[in-house]
N, C-alpha and C positions, 0 to 999 in steps of 0.2 A: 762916917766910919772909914778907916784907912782899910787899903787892901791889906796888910800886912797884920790887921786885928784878930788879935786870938778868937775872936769873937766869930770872924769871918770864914777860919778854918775849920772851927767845927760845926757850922753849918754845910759847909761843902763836905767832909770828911761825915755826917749825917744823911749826907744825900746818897754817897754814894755805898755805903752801908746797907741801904735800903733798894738799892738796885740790885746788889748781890745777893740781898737773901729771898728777891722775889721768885715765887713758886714757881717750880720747871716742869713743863709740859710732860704727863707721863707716858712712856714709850709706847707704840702701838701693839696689840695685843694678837695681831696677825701673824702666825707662825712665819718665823724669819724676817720678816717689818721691822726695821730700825726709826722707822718715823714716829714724827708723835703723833700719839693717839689722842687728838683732841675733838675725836666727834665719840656719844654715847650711841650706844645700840642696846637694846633690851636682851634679854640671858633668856625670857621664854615667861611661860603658862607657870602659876605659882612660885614664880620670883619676879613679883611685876616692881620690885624697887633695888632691883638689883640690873647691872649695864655694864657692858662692853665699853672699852676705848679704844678705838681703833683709830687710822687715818682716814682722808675721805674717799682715796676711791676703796679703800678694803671696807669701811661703813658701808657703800654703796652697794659693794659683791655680796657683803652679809643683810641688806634689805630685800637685794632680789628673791631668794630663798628662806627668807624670814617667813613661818606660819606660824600664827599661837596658839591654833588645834590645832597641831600636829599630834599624831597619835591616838586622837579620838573616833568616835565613828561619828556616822550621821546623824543617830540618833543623839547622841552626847552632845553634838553640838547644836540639833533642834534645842536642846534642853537648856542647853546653855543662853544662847538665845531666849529665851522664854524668860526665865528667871533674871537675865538682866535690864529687863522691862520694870521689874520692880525694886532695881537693885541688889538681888539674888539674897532678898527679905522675903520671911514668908508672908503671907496673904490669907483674908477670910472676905467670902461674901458677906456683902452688905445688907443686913437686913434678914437673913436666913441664920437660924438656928442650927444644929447639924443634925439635929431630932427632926425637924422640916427636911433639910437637905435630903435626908437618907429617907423619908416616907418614899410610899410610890406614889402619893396625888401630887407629888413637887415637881409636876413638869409642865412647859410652857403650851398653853392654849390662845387658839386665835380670838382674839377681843369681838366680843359679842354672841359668842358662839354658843349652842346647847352644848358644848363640850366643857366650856369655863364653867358650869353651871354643876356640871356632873363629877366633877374634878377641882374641888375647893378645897384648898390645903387647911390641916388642921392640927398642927403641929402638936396643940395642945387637948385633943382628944375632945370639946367639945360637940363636935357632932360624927356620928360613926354611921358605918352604913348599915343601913339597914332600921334606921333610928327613926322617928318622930318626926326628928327637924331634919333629917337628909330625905324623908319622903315630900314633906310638907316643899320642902327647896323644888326640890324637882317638879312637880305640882305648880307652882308660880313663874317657871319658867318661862321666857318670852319667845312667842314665834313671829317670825318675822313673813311675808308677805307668800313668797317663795317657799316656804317650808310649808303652810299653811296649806296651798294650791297640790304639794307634796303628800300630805297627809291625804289630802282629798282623793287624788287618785287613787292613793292606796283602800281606800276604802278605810278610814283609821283617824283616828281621835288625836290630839297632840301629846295625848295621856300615855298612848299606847309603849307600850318597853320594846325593848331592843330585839327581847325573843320573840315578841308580838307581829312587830314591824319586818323582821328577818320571813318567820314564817309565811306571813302574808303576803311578802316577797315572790317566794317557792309558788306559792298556790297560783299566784295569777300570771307569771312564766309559764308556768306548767300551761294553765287554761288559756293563753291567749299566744302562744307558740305558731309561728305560722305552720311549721308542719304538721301540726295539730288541729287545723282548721282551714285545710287545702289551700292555703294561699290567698286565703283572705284581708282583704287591703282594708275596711276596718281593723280588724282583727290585730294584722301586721303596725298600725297606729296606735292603737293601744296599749300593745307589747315595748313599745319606744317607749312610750310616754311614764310607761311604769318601770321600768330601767331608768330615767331618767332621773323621777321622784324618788326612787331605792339612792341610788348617786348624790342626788342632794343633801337626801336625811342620813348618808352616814358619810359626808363630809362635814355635816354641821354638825356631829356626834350625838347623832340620837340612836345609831345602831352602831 
């Protein structure tokens, strides 16, 4: 190809077309900045795809004092926080009804416990209290070795109920009180021992 080829002009005359109509940097958005504004800064809270252009050291001055709660309180933004854990999608327990949810036996019991036992969720109403099969449950309840030695002291059965267990409580405080029995060092052993066994049984929810 000759330099002097029509051919050769308008490829140069093509090129240089395309240099002039390349996009020009848009001015910086910094009151009174004449430079370009070729860095993005975000506009805030509920315009998250909306930006600033500014130049870099005024992008710089609008990062330092950049907050995206701004204007919320503490609590708004615990909230916020929370909800974006799940993508600030709502959520449901796994495996709970909201008929379960909302009863009162839907609360968490220690594993093994006369209190799991006493507190069987029933979402769907087949056993009620005071029924057949909520006496019969309780009845079959397991005692464990500690609770058993428990009962003993109290003078008391593993059958025995809560007002049972409470009262008989009362009576042998009362009757083995050391100022009740001048300071008698039996006496004062006993009184532990049955404070001790009351402690037990209604940790393990049988009072």
């Amino acid at each position: 190809m000759k330099l002097d080829s029509k051919y050769f002009d308008r490829i140069r005359t093509r090129r240089k077309r395309e240099q002039d109509a390349a996009p020009q940097t848009p001015t910086c958005q910094w009151d009174g900045c004449d430079k370009p504004g070729a860095h993005r800064a975000p506009v805030g809270r509920n315009a998250e795809n909306q930006f600033f252009l500014f130049c870099f050291e005024h992008v710089k001055e609008y990062n330092k004092g950049y907050n995206y709660f701004s204007g919320l309180s503490d609590s708004e933004i615990a909230r916020y926080q929370k909800e974006a854990i799940t993508g600030h999608r709502p959520t449901w327990t796994i495996g709970v009804n909201k008929a379960a949810k909302d009863a009162p036996r839907h609360a968490s019991t220690r594993s093994g416990s006369a209190a799991s036992f006493n507190r069987v969720k029933d979402p769907f109403g087949f056993v009620r209290d005071g029924g057949a099969s909520a006496g019969a449950q309780t009845a079959v309840r397991k005692v464990k070795t500690l609770e058993a030695k428990a009962f003993d002291t109290m003078g008391l059965t593993a059958a025995a109920t809560a007002a049972e267990i409470k009262s008989r409580y009362k009576e042998l405080v009362k009757k083995h009180h050391p100022d009740a029995n001048g300071g008698d060092r039996g006496s004062e052993e006993r009184f532990r021992a049955v404070i001790q066994a009351y402690q037990l049984l209604k940790q393990s929810g049988f009072c």
